[in-house]
N, C-alpha and C positions, 0 to 999 in steps of 0.2 A: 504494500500500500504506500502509495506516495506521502510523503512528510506533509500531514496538518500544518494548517496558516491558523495558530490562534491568535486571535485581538487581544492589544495588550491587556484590555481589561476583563478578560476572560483567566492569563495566564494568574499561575499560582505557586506550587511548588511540585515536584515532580512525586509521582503514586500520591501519598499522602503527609499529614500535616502532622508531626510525630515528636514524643517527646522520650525518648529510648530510655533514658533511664527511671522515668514515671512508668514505664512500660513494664521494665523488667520487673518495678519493686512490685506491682500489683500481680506481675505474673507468679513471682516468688509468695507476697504473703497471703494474695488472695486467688489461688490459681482457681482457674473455668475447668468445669468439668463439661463433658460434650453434653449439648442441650439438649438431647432425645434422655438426658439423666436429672433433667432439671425439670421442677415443676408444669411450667409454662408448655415445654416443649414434650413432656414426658404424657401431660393428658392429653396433646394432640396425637403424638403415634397413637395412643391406646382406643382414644373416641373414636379419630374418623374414620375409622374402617366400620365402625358399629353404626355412627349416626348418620353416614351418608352413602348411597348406594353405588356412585360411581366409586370410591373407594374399595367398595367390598366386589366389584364388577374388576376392577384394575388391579387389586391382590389374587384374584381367581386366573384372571388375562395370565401376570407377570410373575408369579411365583416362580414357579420352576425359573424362569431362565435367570432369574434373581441370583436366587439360591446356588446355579450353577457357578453364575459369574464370582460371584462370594467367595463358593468353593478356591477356584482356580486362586484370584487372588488375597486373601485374607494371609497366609500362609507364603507366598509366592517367594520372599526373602527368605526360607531354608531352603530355595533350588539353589545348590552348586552352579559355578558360573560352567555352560560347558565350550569355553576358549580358554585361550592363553592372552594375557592383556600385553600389549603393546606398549602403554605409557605413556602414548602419546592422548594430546587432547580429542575427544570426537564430538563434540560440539557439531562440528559440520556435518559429517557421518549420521548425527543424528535425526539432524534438523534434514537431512536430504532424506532419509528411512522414513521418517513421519510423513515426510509431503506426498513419498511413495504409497503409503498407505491410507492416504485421505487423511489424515489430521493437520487442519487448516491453523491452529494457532500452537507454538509451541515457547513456551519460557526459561529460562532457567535462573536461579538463585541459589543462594546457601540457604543452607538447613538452617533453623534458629528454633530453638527448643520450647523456647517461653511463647511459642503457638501450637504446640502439644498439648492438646488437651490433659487436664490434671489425672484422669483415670488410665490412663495411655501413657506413662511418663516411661514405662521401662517399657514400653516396646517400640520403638520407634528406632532404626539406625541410621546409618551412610549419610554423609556431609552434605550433598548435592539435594537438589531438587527439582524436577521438571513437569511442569502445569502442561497439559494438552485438553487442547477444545475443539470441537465441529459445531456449527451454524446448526439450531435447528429451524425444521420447516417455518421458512415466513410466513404459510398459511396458519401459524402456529396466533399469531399475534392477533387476528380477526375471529380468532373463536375462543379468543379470551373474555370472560368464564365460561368453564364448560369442560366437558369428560373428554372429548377430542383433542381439546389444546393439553390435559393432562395427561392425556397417552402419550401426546407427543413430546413431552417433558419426560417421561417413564422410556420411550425407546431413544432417544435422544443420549441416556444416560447410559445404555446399554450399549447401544453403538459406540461410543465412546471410548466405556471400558473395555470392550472386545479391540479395539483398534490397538488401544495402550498396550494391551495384554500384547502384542503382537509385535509394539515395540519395544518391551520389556524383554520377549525372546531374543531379539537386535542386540540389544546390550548385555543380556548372558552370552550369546556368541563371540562377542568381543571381548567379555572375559573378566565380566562384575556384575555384582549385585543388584537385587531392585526390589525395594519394597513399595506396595501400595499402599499410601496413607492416607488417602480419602478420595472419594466422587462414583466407584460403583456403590448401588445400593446396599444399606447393612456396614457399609466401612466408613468412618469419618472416625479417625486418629487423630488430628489434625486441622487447624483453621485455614481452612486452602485459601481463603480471598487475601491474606497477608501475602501469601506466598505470592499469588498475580500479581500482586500492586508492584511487590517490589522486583519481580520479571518481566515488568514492564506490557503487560499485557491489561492495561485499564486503569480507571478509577471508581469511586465508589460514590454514586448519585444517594439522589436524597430520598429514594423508595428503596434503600438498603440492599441492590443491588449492584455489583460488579459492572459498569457500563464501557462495553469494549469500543471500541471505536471502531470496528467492524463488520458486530453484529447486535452493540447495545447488549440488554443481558440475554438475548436470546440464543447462551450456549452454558453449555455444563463444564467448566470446570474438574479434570483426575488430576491428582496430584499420587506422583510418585518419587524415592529418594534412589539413590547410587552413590558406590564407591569410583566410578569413572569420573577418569580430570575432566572438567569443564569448564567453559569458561562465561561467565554468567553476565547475563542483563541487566539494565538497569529501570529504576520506576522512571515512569515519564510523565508529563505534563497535558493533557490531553485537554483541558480548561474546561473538564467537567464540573469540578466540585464551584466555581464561580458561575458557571451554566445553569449549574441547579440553583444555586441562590436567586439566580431573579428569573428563572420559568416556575418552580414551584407549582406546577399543575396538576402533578401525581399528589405533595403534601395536599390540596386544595379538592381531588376527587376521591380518594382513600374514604371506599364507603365505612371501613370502620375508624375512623380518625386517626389513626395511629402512626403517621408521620407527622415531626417537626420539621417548624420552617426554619430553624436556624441551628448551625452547625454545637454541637457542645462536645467539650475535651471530653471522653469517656474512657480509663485507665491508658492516659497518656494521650490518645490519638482523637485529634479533630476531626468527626463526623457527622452527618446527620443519625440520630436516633431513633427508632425504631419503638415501639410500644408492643411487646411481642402479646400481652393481655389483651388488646383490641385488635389483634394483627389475626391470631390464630381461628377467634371465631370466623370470621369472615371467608377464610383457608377450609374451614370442617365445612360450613355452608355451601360454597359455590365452587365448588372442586376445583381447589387451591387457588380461588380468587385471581389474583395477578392482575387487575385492575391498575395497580402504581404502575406494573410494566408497559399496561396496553396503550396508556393514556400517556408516556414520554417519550416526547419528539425525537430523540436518538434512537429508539427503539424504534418507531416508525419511520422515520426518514433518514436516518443514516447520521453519524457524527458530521463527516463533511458536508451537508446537507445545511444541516443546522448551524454549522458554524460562518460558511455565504452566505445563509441568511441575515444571521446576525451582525456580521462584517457592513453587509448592504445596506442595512434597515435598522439598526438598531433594537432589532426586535425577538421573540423566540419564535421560529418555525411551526405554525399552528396553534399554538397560543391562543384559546379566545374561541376555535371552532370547533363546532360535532364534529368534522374531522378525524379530530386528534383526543378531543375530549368525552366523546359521547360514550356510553354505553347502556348494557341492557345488564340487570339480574332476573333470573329466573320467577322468580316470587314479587317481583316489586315492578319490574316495569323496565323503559327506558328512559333513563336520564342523561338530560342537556346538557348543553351550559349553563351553570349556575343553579341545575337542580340537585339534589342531593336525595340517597335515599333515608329511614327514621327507623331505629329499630328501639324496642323493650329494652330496659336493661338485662333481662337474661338473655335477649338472642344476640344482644354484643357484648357479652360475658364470656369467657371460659368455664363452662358448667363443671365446675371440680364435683358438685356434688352426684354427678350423672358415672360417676369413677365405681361408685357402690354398683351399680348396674352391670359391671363388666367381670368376668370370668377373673379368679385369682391367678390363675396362668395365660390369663392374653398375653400377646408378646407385644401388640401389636401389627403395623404395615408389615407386610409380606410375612409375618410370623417370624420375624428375624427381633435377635437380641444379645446378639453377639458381644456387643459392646457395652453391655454392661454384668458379664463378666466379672464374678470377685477375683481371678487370677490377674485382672489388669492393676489392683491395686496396690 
């Protein structure tokens, strides 16, 4: 992709806005454990397979190939490498393997531990790290909400992981290691959007998504590590996170309110915040919502797109129109500009109390629970 023109006042700092050693101290005294172990995140695996039908329709679809993918990688760092390593860097060799194999964005960074999840701290190895993503279907964005655009978020991820896996074999032929530390389903080790930002493959908008400049968030993120020299990337400046400050049309349509309009430090790093209490209902209701995705202009028209526009005009790309703004829920209607839909406070609650209703052995989506695990502790 050709080198972005950002407007000076767009530009900011490169990935993101960070304070490394407020980073570390919260990673050390207050470590995250991975959020399908955390309240918020832990009664969403568990309900929406129970409370909504496309869910218990898309666990019956994707199980098995789930469970297979899982298999192959969960485990993948005990295969022996089967080459002899050379020692030199394959950085290139890489990046040409992936292209060969269809994976459209590839990054690499150093390993940094203090984005290990706290339950996961002894299993993670090798220094390196390399993020790979594919585009999914652009028809994906016009049948947001809905069971269709979440299938295509479910094979999306799958394809993906089948691809990595393939070039994970690449890299034991050359004669090193690979573990996978997050993005097939059932594995998340690790906070993989740290690992992009600083691979230079995006920033992170204000509907708490990864916004590539690519494909906007319309791709899945595998993050996997190695013992192969590489030689690593850098974050970049893409003048998203100044983009977001003044379109603001995802915070402004977010049927369950739960975006902020304004960036706050949260353990070290400036971002916008996310309401994951008001986020998740919305997610169990309208099979995985994604409303914040549907309704931003980078999503819809492209980063370069949006940034001629803005250069030209001084203005956000669709801004202001059905276009870019409109949608429909199931249950409620279609809403314009400037209408909003109105719910009970239990239907934009997290029903913890609906937890009693559910089997003492659910595991959850796809019936995976691997990760949580007392051996990981």
């Amino acid at each position: 992709m050709d080198e972005l023109d950002v407007p000076i006042e767009l530009r900011s700092v490169p990935g993101i806005e960070r304070d490394r050693s407020e980073e570390r101290f919260f990673a050390w005294a207050f470590p995250e454990p991975d959020f399908d172990d955390t309240p918020p995140g832990a009664a969403h695996k568990i309900l929406a397979p129970h409370f909504n039908e496309a869910y218990q329709r898309m666990q019956e679809r994707f199980a098995t190939l789930v469970k297979e993918q899982l298999a192959k990688t969960k485990d993948f760092h005990l295969l022996p490498p089967t080459g002899e390593p050379a020692g030199d860097d394959i950085t290139a060799d890489i990046r040409q393997r992936a292209d060969e194999i269809g994976i459209q964005l590839v990054g690499v960074t150093r390993f940094d531990r203090m984005h290990v999840y706290s339950n996961y701290k002894k299993r993670v190895h090798f220094k390196n790290v390399i993020i790979t993503g594919i585009e999914e279907s652009s028809d994906s964005n016009d049948l947001i909400p809905g069971e269709d655009a979440l299938n295509m978020i479910i094979e999306c991820r799958l394809e993906i992981g089948n691809m990595t896996l393939e070039l994970a074999e690449f890299i034991r032929d050359r004669g090193y290691a690979v573990q996978f530390l997050a993005g097939p389903l059932g594995l998340d080790l690790v906070k993989v959007l740290p690992y992009a930002l600083e691979a230079g493959l995006g920033q992170m908008g204000a509907n708490g998504q990864l916004l590539s400049p690519y494909f906007g968030s319309r791709w899945k993120p595998v993050a996997i590590s190695t013992d192969a020299p590489l030689t690593h990337d850098q974050p970049q400046d893409f003048g998203i996170p100044m983009l977001c400050e003044k379109c603001q049309v995802c915070v402004r349509r977010c049927p369950g309110r739960a975006l902020s309009k304004q960036r706050v430090t949260w353990r070290g790093v400036k971002k916008f915040k996310a309401i994951p209490e008001r986020c998740i209902p919305m997610v169990e209701r309208y099979d995985a919502c994604g409303i914040c995705i549907k309704v931003c202009p980078v999503q819809r028209y492209g980063l370069p797109a949006v940034l001629d526009h803005y250069s030209e005009t001084g203005k956000i790309l669709g801004k202001g129109t059905d276009e870019l703004e409109a949608y429909t829920l199931p249950d409620r209607g279609r809403f314009g500009v400037g209408e909003m839909p109105r719910f009970t406070k239990d239907e934009s609650r997290i029903r913890y109390d609906l937890l009693a209703e559910v089997d003492e052995g659910e595991k959850g989506l796809f019936g995976l629970d691997w990760g949580s695990s007392g051996e990981n502790d």
